[in-house]
Every structure is written in structure tokens, then in C-alpha cells.
C-alpha positions in Angstrom: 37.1 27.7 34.1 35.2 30.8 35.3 35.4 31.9 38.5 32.0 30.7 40.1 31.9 32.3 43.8 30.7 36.2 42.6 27.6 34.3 40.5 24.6 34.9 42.6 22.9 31.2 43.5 20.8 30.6 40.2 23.6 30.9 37.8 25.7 28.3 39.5 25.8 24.6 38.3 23.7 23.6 41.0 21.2 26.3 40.8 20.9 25.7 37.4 20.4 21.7 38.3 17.6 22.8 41.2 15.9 25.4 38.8 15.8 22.0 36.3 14.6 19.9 38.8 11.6 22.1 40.5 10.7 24.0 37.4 7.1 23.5 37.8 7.0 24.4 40.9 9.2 27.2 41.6 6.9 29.7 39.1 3.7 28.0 41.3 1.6 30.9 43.8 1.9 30.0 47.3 -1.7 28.4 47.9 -3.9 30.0 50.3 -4.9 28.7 53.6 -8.3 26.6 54.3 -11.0 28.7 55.7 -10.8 27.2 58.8 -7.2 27.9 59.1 -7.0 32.0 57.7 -3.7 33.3 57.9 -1.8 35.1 61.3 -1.9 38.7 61.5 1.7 40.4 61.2 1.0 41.9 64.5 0.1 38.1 66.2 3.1 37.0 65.1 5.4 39.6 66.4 4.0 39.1 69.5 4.7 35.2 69.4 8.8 35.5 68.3 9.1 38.9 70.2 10.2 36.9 73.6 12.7 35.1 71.9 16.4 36.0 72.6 18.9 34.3 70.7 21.4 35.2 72.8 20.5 34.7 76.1 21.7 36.9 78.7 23.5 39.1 76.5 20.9 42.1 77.9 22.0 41.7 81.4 25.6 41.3 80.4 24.8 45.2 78.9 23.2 46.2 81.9 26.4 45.5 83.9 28.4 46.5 81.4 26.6 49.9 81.6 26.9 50.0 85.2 30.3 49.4 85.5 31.4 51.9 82.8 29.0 54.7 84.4 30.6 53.8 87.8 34.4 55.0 86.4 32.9 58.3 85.2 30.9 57.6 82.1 34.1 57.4 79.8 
């Protein structure tokens, strides 16, 4: 048997079943929004997920970090 972890995720066995199962669907344009409901701006929507930190607190663990390597003479 061929060696089946370098084929990207379509050419597998179970791409190839997925691709099968959804094929009318997967060739489909995304449908547009209702009038009443017209699509975010790119700019509204960097503004909504720009607060979010995934790693919370890592800044201020930099901060000190910073400090503490400036305070033995910047090495």
C-alpha cells in the first residue's frame, strides 16, 4: 500500500468519500446575505476579534520580561 500521509486531504480515502458525499454542494457559491442582514465590513470585524488574546497574560509576562533583562544591562 502507498504511503498516504504526504497526499494532501482530497486524495485520501476519506476525502475522496467526503468529495462523494457533498458533491453537489462543495462546487455550490456561498449564497449572499438577505438585505436586511448585508455583510460586515473587514474593518468591523477586526475591530470585534482585535481584543481577543488567546494567550492571556502573555503581554505582561513580556513586559516583565523586558524589564528584568533591561535591568542586568540590556544583554
Amino acid at each position: 500500500m502507498a504511503d498516504q500521509t504526504n497526499l494532501p486531504p482530497r486524495d485520501t480515502p476519506e476525502g475522496k468519500r467526503v468529495q462523494e458525499q457533498y458533491a453537489d454542494i462543495l462546487s455550490a457559491r456561498r449564497p449572499a446575505p438577505p438585505p436586511s442582514r448585508p455583510r460586515m465590513s473587514r474593518e468591523n470585524r477586526a475591530k470585534i476579534f482585535s481584543p481577543f488574546a488567546a494567550l492571556r497574560g502573555f503581554d505582561d509576562e513580556l513586559s516583565e520580561e523586558r524589564a528584568a533583562r533591561s535591568g542586568e544591562g540590556g544583554r
